[in-house]
N, C-alpha and C positions, 0 to 999 in steps of 0.2 A: 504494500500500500504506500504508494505516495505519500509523504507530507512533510511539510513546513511548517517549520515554530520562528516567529517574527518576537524580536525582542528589542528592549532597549528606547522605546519612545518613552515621552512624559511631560508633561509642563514643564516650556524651557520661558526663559525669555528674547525680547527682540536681539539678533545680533551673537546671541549664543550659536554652539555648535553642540554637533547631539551625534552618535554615533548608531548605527541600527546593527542589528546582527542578526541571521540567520541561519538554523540549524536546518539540515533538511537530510533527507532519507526516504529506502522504499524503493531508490535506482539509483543507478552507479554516476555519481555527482562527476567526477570526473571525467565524464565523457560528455557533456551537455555545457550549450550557453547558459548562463544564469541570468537574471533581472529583479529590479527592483520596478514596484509599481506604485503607485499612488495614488487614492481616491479620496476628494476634499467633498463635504456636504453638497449636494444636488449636481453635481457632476460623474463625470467615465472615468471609469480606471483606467490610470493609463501608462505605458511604461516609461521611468524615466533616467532609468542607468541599465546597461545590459554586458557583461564581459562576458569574453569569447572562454571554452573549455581548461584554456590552458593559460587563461589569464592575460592574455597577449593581447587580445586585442577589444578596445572598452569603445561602448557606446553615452553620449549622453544627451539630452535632449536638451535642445539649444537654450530656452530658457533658465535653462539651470548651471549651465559648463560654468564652470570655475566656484562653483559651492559645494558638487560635487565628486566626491571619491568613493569607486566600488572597488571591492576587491574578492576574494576569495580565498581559501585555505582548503584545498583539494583534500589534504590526510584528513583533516579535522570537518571534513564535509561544509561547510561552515560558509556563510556567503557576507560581506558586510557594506555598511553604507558609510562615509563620510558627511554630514553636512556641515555647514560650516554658514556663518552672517544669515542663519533663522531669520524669515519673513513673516509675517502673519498669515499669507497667504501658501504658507508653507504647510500651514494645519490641515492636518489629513488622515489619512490612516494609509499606513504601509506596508505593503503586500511583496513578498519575494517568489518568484515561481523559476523553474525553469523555461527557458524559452528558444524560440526558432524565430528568427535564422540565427545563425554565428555571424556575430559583430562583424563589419569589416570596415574598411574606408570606401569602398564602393556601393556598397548598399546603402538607400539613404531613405528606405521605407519603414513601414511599422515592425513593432516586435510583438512576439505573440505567446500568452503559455503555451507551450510545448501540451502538456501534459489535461491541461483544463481544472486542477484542483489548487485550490487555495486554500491556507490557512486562514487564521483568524487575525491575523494581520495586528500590527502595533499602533498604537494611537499616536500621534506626535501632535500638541499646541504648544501653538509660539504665543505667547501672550505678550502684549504690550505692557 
């Protein structure tokens, strides 16, 4: 069975930086894109960081480059998020899935879960 345990959100405030972390399991982590998703009140979830199998090659969604850092830990199954200068508009809940395609510099389309199952995802507010 697939799944994802999203960890590490919480009442930050403006300008803070918050780390997310991801356990995942159920399939062999090491062989798959991973991503980070994020879904704010009455809006799509949508993905907004995604690295490639082997860590090599990272996606992020324009609005966000330079706030954020995803990373991985292949032994430790382990997926994580960097954020960094917290918005309020950053308040959401965060979702880690595996995903398809594998990142590249050429592909400049959507990301997608691989798999279709999501955790319970971490809450992140940025409070003023």
């Amino acid at each position: 069975e697939v799944q994802f345990l999203e960890s590490g959100g919480g009442l930050v405030q403006l300008g803070e930086s918050l780390r997310l972390s991801c356990t995942a399991s159920g399939f062999v982590f090491g062989n798959y894109a991973m991503g980070w998703f994020r879904q704010a009140p009455g809006k799509e979830r949508e993905a907004i960081a995604c690295i490639g199998f082997t860590g090599e090659n990272t996606y992020y969604t324009d609005s966000l480059k330079g706030r954020l850092t995803i990373s991985r830990d292949n032994a430790k199954t382990m997926l994580y998020l960097e954020m960094t200068s917290l918005k309020s508009e950053d308040t959401a809940t965060y979702y880690c899935a595996a995903v398809t395609p594998e990142p590249s510099e050429y592909y400049h389309g959507k990301y997608f879960n691989m798999f279709g199952d999501w955790g319970q995802g971490t809450q992140v507010t940025v409070s003023s």
